[in-house]
N, C-alpha and C positions, 0 to 999 in steps of 0.2 A: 304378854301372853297369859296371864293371870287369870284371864275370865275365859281361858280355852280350856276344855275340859281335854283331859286327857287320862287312858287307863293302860294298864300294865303290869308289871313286878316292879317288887321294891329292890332298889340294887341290893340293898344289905343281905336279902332273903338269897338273891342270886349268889352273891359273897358267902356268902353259910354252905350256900348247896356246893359251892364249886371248889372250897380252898381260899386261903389266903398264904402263901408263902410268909415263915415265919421271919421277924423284922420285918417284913414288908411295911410302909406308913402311906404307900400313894400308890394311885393309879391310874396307868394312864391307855386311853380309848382311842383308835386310830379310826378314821372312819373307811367305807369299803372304794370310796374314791382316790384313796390317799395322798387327800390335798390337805385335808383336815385333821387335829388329832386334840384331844383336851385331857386333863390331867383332875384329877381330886385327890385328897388328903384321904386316907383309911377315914379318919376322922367326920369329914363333909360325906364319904361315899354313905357313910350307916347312918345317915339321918334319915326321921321316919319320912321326912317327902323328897327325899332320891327314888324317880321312878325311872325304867328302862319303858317306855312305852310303847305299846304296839299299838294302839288306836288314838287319832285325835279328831275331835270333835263328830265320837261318835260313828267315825269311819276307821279303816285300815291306815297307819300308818305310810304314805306313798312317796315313790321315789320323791317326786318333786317338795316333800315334805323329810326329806331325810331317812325314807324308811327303807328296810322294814321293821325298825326300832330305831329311835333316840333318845339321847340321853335328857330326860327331863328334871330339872332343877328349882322345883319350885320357888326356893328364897333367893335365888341367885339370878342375874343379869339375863337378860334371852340368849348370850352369846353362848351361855352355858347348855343353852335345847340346842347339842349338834347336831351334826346327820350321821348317819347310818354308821352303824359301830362294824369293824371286822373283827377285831380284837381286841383286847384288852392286856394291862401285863401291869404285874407289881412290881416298884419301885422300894427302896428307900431316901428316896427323895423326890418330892413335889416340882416335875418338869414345870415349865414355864404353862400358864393357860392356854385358853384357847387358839389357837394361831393357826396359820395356812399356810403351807411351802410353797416360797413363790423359785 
């Protein structure tokens, strides 16, 4: 997914505006289907290309694409672009990645 353009906010900016619970070090994104859910370090969330995005490739982020935001991860695996976020919640400790409750 590298050559998908994609636009949005920067998580960290989101992180500024909203709080970070103190000791907090991770975070973890459930998505709104809740089969999904993925976790980052404080650390990974505030790097400059953590984007929450609402548009890819130019169009509206779409259910069938995870939307209507995912989480995008530029240096990291595609497993990391999940879908659709409902929530969010800080941690002090880094849950397990990305995974799906079967």
């Amino acid at each position: 997914m590298p050559s998908t353009p994609f636009a949005g906010v920067l998580l960290a900016d989101l992180l500024a505006a909203a709080g970070v619970k103190p000791g907090a070090t991770a975070l973890r994104f459930t998505c709104f289907d809740g089969v999904y859910s993925e976790s980052l370090t404080l650390e990974q969330a505030v790097r400059p290309d953590m984007l929450v995005a609402y548009e890819m490739q130019d169009a509206a982020v779409t259910d069938a694409h995870g939307g209507p935001v995912r989480l995008y991860a530029a240096p990291m695996s595609s497993r990391r672009c999940g879908a659709s976020r409902s929530r969010s919640a800080g941690s002090t400790a880094a849950p397990p990645r990305c995974w799906a409750r079967r």
